[in-house]
Backbone atoms as SQL, in Angstrom:
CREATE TABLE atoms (id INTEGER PRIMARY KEY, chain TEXT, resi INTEGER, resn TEXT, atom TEXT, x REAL, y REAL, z REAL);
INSERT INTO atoms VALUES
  (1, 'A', 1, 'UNK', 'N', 12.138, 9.391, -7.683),
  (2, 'A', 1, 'UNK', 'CA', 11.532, 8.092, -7.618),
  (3, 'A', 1, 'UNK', 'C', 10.945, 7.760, -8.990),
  (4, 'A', 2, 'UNK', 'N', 11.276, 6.489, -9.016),
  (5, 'A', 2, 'UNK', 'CA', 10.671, 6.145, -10.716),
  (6, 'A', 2, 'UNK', 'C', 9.142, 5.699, -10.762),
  (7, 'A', 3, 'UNK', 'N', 7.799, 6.407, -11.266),
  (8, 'A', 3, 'UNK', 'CA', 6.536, 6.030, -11.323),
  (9, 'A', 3, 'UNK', 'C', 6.646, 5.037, -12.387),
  (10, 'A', 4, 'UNK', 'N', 5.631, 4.522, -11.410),
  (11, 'A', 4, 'UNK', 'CA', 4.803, 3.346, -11.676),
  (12, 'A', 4, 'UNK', 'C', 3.627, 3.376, -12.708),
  (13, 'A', 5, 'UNK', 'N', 3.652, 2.770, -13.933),
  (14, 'A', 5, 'UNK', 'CA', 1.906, 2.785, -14.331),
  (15, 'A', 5, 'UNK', 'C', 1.262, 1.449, -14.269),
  (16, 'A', 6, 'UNK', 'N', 0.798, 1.464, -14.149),
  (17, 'A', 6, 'UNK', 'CA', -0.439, -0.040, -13.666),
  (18, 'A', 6, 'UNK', 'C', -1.043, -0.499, -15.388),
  (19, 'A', 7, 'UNK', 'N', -0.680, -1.966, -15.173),
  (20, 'A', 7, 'UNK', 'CA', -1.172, -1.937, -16.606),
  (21, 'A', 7, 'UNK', 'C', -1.963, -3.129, -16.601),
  (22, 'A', 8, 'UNK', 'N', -3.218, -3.258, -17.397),
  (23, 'A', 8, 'UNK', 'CA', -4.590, -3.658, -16.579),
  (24, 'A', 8, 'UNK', 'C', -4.212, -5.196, -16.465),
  (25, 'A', 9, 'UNK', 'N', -3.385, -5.373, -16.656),
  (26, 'A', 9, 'UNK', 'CA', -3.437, -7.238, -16.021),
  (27, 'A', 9, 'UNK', 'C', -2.353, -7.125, -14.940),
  (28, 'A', 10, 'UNK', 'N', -1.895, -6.240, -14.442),
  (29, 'A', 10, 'UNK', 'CA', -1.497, -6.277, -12.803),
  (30, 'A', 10, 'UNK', 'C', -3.075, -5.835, -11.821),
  (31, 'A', 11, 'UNK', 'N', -3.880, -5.310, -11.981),
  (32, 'A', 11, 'UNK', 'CA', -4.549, -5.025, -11.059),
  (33, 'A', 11, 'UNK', 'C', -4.979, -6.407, -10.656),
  (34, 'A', 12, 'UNK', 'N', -5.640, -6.372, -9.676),
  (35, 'A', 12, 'UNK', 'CA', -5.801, -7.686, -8.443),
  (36, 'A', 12, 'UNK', 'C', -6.714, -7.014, -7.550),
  (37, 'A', 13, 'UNK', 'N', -8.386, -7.003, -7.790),
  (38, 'A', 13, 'UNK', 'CA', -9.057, -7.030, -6.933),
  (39, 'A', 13, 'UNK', 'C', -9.480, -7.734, -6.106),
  (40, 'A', 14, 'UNK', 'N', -8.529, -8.586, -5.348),
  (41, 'A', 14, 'UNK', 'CA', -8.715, -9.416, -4.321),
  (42, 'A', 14, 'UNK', 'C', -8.021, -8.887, -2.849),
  (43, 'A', 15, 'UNK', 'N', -8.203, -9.004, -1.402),
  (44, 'A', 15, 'UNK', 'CA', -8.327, -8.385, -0.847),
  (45, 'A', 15, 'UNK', 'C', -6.582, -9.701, -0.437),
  (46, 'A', 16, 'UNK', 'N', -5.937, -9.355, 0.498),
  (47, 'A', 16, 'UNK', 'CA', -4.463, -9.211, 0.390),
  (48, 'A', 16, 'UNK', 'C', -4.703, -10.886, 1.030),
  (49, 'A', 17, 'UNK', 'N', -3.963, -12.073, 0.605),
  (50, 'A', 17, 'UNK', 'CA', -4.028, -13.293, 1.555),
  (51, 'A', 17, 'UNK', 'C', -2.582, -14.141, 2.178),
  (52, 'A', 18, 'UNK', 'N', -1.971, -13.332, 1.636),
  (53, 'A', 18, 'UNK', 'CA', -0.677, -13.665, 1.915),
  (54, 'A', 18, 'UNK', 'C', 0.486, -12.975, 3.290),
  (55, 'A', 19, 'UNK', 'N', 0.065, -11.500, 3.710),
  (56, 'A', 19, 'UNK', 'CA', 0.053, -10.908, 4.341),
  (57, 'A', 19, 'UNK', 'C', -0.994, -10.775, 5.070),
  (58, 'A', 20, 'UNK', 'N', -0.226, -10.425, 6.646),
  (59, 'A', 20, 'UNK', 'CA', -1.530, -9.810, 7.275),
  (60, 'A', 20, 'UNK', 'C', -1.084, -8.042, 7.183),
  (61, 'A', 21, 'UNK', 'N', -0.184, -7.764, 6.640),
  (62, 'A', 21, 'UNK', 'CA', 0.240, -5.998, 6.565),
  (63, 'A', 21, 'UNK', 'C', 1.163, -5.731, 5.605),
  (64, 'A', 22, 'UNK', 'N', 0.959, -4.501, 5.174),
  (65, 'A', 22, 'UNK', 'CA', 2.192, -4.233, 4.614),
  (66, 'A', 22, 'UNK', 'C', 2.967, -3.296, 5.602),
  (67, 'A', 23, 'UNK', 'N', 3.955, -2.783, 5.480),
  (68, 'A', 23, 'UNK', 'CA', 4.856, -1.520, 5.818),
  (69, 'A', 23, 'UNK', 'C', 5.436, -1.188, 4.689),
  (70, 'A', 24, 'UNK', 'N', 5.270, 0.350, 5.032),
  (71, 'A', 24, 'UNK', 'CA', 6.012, 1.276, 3.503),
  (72, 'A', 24, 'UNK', 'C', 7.315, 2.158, 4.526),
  (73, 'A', 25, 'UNK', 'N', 8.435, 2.239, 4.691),
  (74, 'A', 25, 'UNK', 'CA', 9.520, 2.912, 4.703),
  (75, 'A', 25, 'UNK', 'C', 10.375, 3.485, 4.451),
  (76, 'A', 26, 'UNK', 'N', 11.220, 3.773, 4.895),
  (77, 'A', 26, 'UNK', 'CA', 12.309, 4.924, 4.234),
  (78, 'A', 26, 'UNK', 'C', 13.105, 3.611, 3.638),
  (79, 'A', 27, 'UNK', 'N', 14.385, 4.034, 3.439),
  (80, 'A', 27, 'UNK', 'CA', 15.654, 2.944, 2.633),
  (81, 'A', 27, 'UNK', 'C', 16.831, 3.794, 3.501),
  (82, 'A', 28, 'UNK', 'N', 16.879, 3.450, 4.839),
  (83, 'A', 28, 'UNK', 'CA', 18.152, 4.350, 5.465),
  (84, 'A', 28, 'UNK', 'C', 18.421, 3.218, 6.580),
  (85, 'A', 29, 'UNK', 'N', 19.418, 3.545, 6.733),
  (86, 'A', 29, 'UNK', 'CA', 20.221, 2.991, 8.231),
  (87, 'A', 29, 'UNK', 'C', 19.194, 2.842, 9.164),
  (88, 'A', 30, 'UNK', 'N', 18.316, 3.369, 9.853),
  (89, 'A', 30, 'UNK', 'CA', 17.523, 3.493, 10.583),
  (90, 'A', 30, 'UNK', 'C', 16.550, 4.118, 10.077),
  (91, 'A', 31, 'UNK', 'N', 15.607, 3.046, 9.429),
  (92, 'A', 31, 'UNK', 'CA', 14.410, 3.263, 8.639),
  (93, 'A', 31, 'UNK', 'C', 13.169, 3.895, 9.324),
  (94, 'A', 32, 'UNK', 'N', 12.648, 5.089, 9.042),
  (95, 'A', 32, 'UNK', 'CA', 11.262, 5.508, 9.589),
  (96, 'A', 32, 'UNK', 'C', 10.051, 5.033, 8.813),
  (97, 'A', 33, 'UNK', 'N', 9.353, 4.669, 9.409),
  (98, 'A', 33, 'UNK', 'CA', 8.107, 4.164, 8.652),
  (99, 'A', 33, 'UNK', 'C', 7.007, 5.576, 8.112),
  (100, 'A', 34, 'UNK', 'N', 6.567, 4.902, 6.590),
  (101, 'A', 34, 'UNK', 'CA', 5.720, 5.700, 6.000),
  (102, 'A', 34, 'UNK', 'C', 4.197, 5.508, 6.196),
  (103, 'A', 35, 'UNK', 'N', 3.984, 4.183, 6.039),
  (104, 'A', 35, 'UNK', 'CA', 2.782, 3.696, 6.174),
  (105, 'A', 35, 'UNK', 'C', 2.424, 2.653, 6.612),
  (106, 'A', 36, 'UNK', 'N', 1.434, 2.293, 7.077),
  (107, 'A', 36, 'UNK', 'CA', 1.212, 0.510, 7.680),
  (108, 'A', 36, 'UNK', 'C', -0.361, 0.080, 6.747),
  (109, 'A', 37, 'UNK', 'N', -0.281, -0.420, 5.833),
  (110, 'A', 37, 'UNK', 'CA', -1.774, -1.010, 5.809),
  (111, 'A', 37, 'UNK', 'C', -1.941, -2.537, 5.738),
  (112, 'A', 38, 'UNK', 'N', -3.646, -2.718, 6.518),
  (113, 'A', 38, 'UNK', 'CA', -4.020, -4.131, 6.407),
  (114, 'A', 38, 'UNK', 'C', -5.108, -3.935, 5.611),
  (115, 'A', 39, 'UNK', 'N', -6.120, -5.358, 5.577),
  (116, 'A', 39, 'UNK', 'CA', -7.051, -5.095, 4.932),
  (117, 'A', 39, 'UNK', 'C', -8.447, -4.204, 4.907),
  (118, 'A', 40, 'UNK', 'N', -8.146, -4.083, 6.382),
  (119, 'A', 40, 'UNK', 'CA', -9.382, -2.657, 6.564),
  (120, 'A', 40, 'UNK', 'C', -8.949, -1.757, 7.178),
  (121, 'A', 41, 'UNK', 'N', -7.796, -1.472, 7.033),
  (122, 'A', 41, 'UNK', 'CA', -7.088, -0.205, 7.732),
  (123, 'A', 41, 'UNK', 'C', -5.820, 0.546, 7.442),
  (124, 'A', 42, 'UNK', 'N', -5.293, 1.454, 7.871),
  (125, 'A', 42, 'UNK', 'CA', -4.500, 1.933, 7.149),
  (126, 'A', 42, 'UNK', 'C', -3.548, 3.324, 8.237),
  (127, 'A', 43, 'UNK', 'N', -2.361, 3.352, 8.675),
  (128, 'A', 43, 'UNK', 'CA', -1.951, 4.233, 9.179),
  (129, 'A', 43, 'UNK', 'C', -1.073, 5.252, 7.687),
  (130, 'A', 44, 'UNK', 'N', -0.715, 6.386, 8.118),
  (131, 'A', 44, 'UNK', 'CA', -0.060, 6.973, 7.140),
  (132, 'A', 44, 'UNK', 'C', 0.788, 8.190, 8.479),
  (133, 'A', 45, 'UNK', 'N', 2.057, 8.470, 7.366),
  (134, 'A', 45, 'UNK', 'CA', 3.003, 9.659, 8.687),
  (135, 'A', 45, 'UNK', 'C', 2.175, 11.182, 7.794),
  (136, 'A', 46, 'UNK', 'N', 2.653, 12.110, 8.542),
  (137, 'A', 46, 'UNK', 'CA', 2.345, 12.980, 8.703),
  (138, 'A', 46, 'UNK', 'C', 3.472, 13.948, 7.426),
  (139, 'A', 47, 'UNK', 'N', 2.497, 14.348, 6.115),
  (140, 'A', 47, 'UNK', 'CA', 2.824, 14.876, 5.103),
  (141, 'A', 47, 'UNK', 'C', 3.073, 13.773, 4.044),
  (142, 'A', 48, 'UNK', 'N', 2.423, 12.211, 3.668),
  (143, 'A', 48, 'UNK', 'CA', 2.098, 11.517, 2.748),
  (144, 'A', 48, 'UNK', 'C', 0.848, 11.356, 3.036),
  (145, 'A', 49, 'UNK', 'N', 0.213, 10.621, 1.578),
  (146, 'A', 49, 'UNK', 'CA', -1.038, 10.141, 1.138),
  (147, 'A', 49, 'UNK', 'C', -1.093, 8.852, 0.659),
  (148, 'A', 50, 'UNK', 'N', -2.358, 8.076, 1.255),
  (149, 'A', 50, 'UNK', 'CA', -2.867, 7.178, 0.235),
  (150, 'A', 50, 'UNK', 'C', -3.857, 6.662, 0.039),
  (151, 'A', 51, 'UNK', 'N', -4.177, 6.738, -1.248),
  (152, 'A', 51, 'UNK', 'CA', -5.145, 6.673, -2.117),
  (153, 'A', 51, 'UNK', 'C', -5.647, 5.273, -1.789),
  (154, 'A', 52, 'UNK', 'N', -6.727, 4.899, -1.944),
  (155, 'A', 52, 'UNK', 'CA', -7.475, 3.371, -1.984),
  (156, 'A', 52, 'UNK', 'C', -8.514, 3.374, -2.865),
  (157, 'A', 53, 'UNK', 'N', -8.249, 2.479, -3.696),
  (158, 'A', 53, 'UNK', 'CA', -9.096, 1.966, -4.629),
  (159, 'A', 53, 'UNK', 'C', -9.936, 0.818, -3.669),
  (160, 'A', 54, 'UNK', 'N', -11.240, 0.879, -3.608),
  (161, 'A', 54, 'UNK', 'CA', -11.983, -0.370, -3.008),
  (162, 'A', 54, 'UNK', 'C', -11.985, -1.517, -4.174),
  (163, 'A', 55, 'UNK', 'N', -12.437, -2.570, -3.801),
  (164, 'A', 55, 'UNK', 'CA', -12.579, -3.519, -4.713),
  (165, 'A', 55, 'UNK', 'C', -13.872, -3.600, -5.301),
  (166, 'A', 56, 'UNK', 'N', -14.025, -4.423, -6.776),
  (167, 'A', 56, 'UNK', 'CA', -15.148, -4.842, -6.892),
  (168, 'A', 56, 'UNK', 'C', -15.882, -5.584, -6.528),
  (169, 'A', 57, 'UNK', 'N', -17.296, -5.491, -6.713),
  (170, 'A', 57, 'UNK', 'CA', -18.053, -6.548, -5.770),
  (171, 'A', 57, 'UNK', 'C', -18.542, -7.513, -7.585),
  (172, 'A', 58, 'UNK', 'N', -17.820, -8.896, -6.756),
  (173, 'A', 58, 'UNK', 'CA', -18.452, -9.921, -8.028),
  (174, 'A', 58, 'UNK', 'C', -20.221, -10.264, -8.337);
């Protein structure tokens, strides 16, 4: 998988308004899901991680 670096004018501390979720999945015929997050919550499968950065408070 090709990493990602974040470079400081992509970050976006605003909380998500366009979505009410994401889903993270496989890329197969019959996709298994990795992760589900909303804005105050978060499922994950069993042997991934994820990290959360909170936002700033203005």
């Amino acid at each position: 998988m090709k990493t990602y670096r974040y470079k400081k004018e992509d970050i976006n501390n605003e909380p998500m308004n366009k979505w009410t979720r994401v889903i993270i999945q496989t890329n197969e015929k019959n996709p298994k899901p990795i992760a589900i997050m909303t804005n105050d919550n978060y499922e994950v499968a069993k042997g991934f991680v994820i990290r959360l950065l909170p936002a700033k408070e203005k």
